[in-house]
LODREN-249407 format. One record per residue: y, x, z of N, C-alpha, C, O in turn; residue number from 1. Coordinates in pm, whole numbers, always signed. Each point is the difference from the previous one (the first is absolute). Layout:
+---------+--------+--------+----------+---------+--------+---------+--------+--------+---------+--------+--------+------+
! n.north ! n.east !   n.up ! ca.north ! ca.east !  ca.up ! c.north ! c.east !   c.up ! o.north ! o.east !   o.up ! nudo !
+---------+--------+--------+----------+---------+--------+---------+--------+--------+---------+--------+--------+------+
!       Y !      X !      Z !        Y !       X !      Z !       Y !      X !      Z !       Y !      X !      Z !  NUM !
...
+---------+--------+--------+----------+---------+--------+---------+--------+--------+---------+--------+--------+------+
//
This chain:
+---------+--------+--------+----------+---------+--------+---------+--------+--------+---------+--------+--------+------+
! n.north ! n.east !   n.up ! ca.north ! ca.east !  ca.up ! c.north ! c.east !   c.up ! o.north ! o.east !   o.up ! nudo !
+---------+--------+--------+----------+---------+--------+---------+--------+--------+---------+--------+--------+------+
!  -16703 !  -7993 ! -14279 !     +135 !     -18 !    +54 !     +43 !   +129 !    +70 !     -82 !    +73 !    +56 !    1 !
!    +192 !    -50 !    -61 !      +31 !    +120 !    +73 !     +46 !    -15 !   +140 !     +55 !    -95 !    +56 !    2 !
!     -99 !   +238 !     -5 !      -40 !     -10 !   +148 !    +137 !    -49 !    +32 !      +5 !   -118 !    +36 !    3 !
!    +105 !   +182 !    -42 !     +137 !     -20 !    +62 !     +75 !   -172 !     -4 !     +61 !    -58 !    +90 !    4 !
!     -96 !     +4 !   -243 !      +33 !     -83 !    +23 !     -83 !   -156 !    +36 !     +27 !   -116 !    -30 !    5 !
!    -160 !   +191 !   +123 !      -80 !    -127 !    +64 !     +37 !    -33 !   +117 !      +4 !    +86 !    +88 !    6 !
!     +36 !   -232 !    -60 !      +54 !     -36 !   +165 !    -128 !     -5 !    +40 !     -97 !    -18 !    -74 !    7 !
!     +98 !    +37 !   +225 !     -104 !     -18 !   +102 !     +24 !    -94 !    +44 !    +112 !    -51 !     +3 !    8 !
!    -265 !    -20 !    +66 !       +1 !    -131 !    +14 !     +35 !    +27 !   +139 !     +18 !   +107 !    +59 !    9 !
!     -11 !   -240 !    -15 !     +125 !     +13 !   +169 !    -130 !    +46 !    +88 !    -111 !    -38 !    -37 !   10 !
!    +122 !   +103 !   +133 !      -76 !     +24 !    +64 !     -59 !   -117 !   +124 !     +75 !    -13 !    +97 !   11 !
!    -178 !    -53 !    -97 !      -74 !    -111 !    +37 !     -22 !    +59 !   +133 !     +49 !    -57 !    +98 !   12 !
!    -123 !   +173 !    -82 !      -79 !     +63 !    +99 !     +99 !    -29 !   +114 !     -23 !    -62 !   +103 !   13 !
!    +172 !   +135 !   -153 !     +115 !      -8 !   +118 !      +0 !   -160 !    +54 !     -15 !    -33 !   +118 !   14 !
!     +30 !    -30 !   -200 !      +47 !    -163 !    +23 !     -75 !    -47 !    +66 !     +34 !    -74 !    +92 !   15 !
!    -128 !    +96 !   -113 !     -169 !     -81 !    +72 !     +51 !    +19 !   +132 !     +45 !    -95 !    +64 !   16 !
!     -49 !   +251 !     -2 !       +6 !     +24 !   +137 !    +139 !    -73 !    +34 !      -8 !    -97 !    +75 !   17 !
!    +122 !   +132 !   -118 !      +77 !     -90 !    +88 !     -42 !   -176 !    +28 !     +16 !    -50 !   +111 !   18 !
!     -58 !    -10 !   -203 !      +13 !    -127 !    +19 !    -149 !    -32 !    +74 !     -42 !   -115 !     -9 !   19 !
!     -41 !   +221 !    +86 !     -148 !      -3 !    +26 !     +97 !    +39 !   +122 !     -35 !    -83 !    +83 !   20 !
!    +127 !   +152 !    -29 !      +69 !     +48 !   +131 !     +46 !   -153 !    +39 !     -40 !    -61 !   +100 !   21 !
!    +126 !    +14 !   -189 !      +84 !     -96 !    +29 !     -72 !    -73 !    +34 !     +43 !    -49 !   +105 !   22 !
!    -209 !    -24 !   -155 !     -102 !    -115 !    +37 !     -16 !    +19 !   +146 !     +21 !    -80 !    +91 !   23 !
!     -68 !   +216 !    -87 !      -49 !     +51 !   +138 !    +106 !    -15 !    +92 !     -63 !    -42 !    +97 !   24 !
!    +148 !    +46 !    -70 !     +108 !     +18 !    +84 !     -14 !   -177 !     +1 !     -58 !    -48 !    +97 !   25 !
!    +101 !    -26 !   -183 !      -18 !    -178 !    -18 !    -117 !    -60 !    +91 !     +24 !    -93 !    +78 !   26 !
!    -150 !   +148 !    -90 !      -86 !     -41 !    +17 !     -48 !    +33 !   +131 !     -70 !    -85 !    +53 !   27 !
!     +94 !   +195 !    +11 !      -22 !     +18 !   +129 !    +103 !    -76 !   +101 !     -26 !    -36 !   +115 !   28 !
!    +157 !    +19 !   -188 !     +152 !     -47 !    +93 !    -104 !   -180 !     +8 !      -7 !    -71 !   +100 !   29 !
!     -50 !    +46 !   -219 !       +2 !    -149 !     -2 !    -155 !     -1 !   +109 !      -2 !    -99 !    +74 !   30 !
!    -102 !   +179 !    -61 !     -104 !     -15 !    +90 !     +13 !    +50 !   +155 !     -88 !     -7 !    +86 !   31 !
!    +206 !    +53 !    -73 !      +63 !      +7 !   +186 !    +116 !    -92 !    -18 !     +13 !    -45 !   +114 !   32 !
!     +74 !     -7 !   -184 !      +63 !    -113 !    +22 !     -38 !   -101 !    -28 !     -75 !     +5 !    -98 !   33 !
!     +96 !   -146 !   +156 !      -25 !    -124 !    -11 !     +90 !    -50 !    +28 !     +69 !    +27 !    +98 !   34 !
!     -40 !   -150 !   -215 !      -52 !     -85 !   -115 !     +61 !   +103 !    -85 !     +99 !    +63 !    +37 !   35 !
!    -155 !    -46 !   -147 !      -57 !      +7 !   -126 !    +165 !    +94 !    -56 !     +23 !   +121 !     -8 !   36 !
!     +52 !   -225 !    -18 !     +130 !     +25 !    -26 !     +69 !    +94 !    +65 !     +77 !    +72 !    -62 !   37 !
!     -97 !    -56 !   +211 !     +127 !     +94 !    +64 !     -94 !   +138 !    -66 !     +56 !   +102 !    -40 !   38 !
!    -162 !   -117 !    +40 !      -88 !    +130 !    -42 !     +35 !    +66 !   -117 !      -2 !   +123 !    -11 !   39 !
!     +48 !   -239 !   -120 !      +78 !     +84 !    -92 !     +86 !    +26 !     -9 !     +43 !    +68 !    -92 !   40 !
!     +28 !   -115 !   +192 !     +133 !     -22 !    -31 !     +40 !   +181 !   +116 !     +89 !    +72 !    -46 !   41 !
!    -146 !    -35 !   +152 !      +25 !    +108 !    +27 !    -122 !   +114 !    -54 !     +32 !   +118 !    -17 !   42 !
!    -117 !   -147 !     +3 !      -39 !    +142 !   -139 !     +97 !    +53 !   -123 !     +22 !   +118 !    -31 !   43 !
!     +37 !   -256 !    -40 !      +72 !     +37 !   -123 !    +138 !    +95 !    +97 !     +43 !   +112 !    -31 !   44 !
!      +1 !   -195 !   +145 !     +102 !     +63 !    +44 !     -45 !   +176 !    +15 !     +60 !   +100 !    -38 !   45 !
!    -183 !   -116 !   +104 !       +9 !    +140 !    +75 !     -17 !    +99 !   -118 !     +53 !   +111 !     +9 !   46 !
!    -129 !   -148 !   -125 !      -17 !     +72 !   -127 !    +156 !    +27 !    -33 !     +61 !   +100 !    +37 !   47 !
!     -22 !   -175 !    -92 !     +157 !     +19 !    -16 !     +68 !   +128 !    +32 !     +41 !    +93 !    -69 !   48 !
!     -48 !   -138 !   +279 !     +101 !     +82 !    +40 !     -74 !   +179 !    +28 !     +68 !    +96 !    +37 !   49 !
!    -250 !    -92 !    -74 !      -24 !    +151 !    -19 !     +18 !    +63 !   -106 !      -7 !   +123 !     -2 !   50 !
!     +43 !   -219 !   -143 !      +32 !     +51 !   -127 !    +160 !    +60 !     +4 !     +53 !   +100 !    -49 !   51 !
!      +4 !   -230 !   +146 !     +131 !     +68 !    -26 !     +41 !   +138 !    +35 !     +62 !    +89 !    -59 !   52 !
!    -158 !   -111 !   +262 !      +28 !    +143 !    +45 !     -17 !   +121 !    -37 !     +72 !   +100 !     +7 !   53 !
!    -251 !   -133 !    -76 !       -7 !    +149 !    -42 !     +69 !    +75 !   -134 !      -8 !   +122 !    -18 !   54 !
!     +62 !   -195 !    -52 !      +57 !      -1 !   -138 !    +131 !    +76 !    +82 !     +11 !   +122 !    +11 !   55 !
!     +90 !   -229 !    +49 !      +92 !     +72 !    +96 !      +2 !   +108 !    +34 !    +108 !    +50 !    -33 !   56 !
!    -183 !    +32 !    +93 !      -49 !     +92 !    +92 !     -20 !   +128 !   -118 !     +41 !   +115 !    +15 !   57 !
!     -87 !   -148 !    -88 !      -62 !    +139 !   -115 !     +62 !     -8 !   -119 !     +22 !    +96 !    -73 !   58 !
!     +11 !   -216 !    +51 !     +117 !      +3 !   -148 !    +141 !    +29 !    +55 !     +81 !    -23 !    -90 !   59 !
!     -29 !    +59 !   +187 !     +111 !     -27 !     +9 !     +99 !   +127 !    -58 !    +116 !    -34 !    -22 !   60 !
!    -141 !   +142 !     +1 !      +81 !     +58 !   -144 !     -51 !    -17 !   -101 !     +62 !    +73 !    -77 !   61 !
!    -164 !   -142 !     +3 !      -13 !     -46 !   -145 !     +86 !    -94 !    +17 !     +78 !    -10 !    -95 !   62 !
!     -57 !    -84 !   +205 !     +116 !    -112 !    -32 !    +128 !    +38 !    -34 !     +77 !    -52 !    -82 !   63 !
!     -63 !   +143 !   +151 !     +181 !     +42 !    +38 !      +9 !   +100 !    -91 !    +117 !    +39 !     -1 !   64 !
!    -188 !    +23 !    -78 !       -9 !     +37 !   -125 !     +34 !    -49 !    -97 !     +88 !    +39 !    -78 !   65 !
!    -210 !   -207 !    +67 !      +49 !     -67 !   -115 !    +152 !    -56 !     +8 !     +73 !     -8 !    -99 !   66 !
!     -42 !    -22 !   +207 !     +152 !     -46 !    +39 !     +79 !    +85 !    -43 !     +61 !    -66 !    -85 !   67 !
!     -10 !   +190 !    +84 !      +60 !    +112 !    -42 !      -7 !     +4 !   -137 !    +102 !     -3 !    -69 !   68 !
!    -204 !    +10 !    +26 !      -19 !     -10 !   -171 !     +44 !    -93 !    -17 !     +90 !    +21 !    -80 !   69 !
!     -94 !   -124 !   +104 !      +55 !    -180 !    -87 !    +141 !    +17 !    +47 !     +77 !    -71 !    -65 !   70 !
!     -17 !   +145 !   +158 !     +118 !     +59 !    -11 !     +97 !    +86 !    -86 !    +119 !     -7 !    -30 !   71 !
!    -238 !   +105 !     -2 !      +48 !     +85 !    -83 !     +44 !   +117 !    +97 !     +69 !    +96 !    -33 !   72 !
!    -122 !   -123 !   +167 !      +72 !    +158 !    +88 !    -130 !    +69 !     -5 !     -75 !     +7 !    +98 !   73 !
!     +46 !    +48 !   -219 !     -135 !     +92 !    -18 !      -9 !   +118 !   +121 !    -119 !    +11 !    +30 !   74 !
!    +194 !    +71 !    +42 !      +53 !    +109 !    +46 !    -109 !    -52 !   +152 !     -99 !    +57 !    +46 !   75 !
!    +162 !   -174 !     -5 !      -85 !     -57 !   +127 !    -156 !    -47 !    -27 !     -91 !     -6 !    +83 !   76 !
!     +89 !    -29 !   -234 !     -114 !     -95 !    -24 !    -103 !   +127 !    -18 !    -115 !    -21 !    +40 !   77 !
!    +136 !   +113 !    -80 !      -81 !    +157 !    +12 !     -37 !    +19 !   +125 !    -111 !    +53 !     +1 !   78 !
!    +152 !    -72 !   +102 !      +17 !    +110 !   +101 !    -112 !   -110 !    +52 !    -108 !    +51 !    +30 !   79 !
!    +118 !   -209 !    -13 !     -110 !    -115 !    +39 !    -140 !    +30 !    -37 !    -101 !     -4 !    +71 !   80 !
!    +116 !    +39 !   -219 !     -160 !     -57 !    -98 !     -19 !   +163 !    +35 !    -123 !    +16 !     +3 !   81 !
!    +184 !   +104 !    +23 !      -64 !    +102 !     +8 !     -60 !    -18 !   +187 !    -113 !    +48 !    +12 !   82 !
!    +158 !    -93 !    +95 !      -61 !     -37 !   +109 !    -137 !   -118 !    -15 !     -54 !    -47 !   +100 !   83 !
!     +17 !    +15 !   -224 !      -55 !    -149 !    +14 !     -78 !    +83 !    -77 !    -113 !    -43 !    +19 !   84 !
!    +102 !   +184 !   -135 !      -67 !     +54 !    -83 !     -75 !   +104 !   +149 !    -122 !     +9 !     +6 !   85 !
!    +174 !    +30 !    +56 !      -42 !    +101 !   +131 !     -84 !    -91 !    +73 !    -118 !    +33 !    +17 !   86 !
!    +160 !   -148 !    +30 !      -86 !     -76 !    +72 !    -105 !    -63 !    -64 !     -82 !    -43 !    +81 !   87 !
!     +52 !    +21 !   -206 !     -124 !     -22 !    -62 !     -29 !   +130 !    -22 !     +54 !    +48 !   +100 !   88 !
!     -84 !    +13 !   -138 !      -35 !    +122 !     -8 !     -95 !    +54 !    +98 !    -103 !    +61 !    -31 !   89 !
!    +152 !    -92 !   +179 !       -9 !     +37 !    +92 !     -89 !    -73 !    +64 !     -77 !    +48 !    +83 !   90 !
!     +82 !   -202 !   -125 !     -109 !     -73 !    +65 !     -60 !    -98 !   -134 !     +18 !   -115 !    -39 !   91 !
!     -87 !   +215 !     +4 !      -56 !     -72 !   -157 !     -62 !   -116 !    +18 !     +29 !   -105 !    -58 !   92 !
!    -146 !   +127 !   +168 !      -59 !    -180 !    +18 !     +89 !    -62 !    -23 !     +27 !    -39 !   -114 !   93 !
!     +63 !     +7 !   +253 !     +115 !     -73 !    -54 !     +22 !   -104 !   -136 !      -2 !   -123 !    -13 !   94 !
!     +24 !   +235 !    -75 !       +8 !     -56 !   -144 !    -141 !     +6 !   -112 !      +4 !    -34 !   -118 !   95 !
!    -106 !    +78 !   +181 !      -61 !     -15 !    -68 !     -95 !   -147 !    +14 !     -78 !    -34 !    -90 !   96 !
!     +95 !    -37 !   +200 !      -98 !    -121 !    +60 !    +164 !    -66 !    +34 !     +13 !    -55 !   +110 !   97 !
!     +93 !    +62 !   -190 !     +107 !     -72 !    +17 !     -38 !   -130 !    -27 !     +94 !    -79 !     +5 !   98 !
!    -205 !    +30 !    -33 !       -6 !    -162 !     -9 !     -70 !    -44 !   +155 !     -41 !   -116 !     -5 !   99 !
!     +20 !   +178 !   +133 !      -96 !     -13 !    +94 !    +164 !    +53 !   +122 !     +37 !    -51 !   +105 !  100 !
!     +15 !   +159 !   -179 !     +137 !     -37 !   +135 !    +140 !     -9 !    -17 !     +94 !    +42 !    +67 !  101 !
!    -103 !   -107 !   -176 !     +142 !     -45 !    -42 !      +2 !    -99 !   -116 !     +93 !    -22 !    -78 !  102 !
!    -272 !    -61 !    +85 !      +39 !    -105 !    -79 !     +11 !    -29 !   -201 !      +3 !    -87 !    -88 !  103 !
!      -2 !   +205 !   +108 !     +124 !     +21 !   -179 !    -110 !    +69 !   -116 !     -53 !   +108 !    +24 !  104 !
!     +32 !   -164 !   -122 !     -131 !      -6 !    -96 !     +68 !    +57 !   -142 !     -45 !    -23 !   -112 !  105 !
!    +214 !   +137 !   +155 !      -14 !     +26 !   -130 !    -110 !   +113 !    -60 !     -96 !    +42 !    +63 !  106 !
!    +127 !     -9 !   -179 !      -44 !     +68 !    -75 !      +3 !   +192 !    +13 !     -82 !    +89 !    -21 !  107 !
!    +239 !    -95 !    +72 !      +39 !    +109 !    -10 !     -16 !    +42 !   +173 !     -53 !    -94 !    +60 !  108 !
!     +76 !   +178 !     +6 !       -7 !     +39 !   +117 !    +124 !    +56 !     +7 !     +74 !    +47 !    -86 !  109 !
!     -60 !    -64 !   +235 !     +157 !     -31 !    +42 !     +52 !   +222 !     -4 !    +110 !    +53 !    +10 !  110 !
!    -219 !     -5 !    -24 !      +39 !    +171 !    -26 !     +53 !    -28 !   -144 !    +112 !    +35 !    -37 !  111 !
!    -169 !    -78 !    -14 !      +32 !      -4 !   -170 !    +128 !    -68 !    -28 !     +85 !    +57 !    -68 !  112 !
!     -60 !   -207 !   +128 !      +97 !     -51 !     -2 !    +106 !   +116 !    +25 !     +84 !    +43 !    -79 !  113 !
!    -101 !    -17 !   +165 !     +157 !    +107 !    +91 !      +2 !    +83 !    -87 !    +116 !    +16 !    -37 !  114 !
!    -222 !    +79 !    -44 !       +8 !    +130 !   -123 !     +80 !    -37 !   -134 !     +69 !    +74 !    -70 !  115 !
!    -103 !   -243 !    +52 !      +83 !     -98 !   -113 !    +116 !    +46 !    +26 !     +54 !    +91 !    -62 !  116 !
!      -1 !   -161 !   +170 !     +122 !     -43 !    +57 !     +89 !    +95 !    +37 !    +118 !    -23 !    +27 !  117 !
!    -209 !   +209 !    -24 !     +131 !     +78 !    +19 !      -2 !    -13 !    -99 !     +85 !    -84 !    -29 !  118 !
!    -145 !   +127 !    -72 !      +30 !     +48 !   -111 !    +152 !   -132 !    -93 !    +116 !    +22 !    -37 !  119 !
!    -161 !    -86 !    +36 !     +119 !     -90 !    -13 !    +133 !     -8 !    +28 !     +96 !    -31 !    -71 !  120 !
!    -110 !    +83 !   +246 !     +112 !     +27 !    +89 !     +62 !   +126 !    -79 !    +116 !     +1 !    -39 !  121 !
!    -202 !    +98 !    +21 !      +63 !    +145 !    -56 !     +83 !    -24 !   -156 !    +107 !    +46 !    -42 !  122 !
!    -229 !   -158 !    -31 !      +71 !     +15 !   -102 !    +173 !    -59 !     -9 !    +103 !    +37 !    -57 !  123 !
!    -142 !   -148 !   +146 !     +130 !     -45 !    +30 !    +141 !    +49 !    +32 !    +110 !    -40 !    -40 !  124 !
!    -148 !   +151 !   +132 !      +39 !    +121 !    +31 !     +56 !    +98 !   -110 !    +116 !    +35 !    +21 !  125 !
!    -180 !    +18 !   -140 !      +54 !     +42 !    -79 !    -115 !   +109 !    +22 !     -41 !    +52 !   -104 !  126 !
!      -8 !    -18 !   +203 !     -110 !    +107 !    +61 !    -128 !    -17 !    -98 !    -110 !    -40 !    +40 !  127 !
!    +138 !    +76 !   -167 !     -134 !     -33 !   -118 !    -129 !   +127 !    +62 !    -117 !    -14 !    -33 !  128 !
!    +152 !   +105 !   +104 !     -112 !    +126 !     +6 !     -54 !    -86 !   +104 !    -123 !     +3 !     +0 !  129 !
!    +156 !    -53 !    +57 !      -80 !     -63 !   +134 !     -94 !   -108 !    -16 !    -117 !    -14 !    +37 !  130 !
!    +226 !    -83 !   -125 !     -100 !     -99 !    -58 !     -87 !    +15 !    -50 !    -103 !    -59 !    +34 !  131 !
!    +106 !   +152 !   -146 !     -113 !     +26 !    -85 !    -113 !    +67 !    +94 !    -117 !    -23 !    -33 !  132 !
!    +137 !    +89 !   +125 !     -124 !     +62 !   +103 !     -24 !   -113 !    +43 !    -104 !    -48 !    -47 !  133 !
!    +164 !    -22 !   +126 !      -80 !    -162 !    +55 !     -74 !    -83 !   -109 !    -111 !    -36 !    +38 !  134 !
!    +136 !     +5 !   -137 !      -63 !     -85 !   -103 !    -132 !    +70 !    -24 !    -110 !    -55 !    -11 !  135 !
!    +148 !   +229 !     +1 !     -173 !     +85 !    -18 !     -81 !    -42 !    +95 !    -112 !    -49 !    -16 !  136 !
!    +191 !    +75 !   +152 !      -79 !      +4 !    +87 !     -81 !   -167 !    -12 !    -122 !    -17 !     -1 !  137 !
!    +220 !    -89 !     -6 !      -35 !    -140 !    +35 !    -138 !     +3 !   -105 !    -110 !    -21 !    +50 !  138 !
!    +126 !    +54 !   -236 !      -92 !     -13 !    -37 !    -112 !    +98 !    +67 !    -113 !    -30 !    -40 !  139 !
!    +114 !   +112 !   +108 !     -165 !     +70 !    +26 !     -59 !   -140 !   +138 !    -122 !    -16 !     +4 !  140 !
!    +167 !    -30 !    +48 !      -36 !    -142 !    +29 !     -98 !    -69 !    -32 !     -79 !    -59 !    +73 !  141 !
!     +84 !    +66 !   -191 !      -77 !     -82 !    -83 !     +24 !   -210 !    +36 !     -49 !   -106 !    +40 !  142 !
!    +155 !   +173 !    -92 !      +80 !    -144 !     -8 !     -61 !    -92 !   -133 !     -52 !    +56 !    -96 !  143 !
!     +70 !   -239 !   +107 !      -58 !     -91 !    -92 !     +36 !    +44 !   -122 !     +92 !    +82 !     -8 !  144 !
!    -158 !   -130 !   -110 !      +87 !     +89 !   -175 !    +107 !    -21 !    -49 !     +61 !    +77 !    -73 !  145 !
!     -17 !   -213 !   +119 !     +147 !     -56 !    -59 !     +91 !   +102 !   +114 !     +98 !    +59 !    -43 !  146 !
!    -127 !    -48 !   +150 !      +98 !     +84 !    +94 !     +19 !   +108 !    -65 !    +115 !    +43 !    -15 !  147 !
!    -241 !    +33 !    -46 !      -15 !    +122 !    -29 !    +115 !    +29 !   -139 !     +91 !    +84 !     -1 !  148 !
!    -123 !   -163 !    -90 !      +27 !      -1 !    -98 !    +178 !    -26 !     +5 !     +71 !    +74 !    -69 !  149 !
!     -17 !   -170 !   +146 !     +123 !      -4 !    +33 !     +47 !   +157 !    +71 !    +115 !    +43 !     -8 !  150 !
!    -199 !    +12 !    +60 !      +60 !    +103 !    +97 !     -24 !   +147 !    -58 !     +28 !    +98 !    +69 !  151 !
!     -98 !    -82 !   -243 !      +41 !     +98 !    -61 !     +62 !    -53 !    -90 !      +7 !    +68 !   -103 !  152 !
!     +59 !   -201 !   +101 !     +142 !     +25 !   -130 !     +97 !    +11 !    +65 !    +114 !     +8 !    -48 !  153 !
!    -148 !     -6 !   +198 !     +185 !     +24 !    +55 !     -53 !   +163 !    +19 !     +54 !    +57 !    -96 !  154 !
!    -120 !    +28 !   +161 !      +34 !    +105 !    -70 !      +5 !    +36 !    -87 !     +23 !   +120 !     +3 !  155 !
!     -35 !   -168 !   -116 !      +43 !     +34 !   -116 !    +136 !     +1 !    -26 !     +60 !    +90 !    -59 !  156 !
!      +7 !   -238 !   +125 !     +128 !     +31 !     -9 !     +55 !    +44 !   +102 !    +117 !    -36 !    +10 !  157 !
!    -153 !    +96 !    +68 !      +62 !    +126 !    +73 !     -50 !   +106 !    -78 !     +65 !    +92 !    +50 !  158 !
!    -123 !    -48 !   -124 !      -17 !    +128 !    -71 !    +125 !    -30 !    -87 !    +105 !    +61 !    +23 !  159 !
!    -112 !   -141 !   -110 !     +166 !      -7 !    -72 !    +150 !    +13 !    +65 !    +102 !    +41 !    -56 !  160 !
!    -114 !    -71 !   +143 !     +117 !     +40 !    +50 !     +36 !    +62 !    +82 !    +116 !    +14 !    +39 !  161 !
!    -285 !    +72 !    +29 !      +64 !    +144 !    +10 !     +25 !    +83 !    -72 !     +88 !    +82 !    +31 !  162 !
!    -162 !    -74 !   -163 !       +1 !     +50 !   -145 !    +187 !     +5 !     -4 !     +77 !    +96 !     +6 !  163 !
!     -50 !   -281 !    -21 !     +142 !      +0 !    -53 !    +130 !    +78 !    +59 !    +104 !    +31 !    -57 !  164 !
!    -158 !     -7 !   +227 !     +100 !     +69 !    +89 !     -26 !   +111 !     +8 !     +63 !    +58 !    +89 !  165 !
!    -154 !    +24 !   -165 !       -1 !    +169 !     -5 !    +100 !    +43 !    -31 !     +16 !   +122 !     -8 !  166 !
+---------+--------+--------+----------+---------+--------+---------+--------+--------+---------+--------+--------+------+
//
């Protein structure tokens, strides 16, 4: 089978730990509270409200990014995912043990996400030289194969139509 077009299986390793966080957090709330019930009932809460915060706290220009893009005001949605590309960058743990402080078991890492997402923004933009440097850059990543494989046929078609606008 060829390499590019094999999906990867979901990553387990990530999943395990969140829902092994989430027990733990359950299981200690339910052995200092008594009866039984208020114990889950404020673990699940308190799990909750540290997923929300820390997600809050460190996603908050990947959000207002994606908001801008589903807008279509690419111009702002750049200026977000390039602060959210600096701040991972900058604090790689962060995103690299992103399932331990923010909960979230994707695949891709939230640097990679934001390298996607200018590039998108640019193309959107009309800015094809830019895009196409973000998509290089996103693939040296070493992003999943279907990503990969999606993300050299759009430069490809940004090679055509910078070709077409010479």
């Amino acid at each position: 089978m060829d390499k590019i077009n094999r999906i990867r299986p979901r990553n387990r390793l990530y999943e395990s730990f969140v829902a092994a966080e989430a027990l733990v957090i359950v299981a200690v709330c339910c052995l200092l509270i008594k009866p039984l019930t208020n114990g889950l009932l404020v673990g699940c809460g308190l799990y909750l409200a540290l997923a929300n915060a820390l997600r809050g706290v460190f996603l908050q220009h990947h959000r207002r990014g994606i908001r801008h893009m589903g807008n279509r005001r690419f111009a702002e949605a750049i200026g977000h995912f390039s602060l959210s590309l600096a701040f991972f960058a900058k604090h790689t743990g962060i995103d690299k043990y992103r399932y331990v402080t923010m909960f979230a078991t994707s695949q891709l890492s939230y640097g990679q996400m934001a390298l996607f997402n200018l590039a998108n923004c640019y193309a959107g933009e009309g800015r094809f030289r830019e895009a196409k440097g973000a998509m290089e850059q996103f693939l040296q990543t070493g992003p999943p194969d279907t990503i990969a494989q999606e993300t050299l046929s759009m430069i490809a078609r940004i090679d055509e139509i910078m070709a077409h606008d010479a």
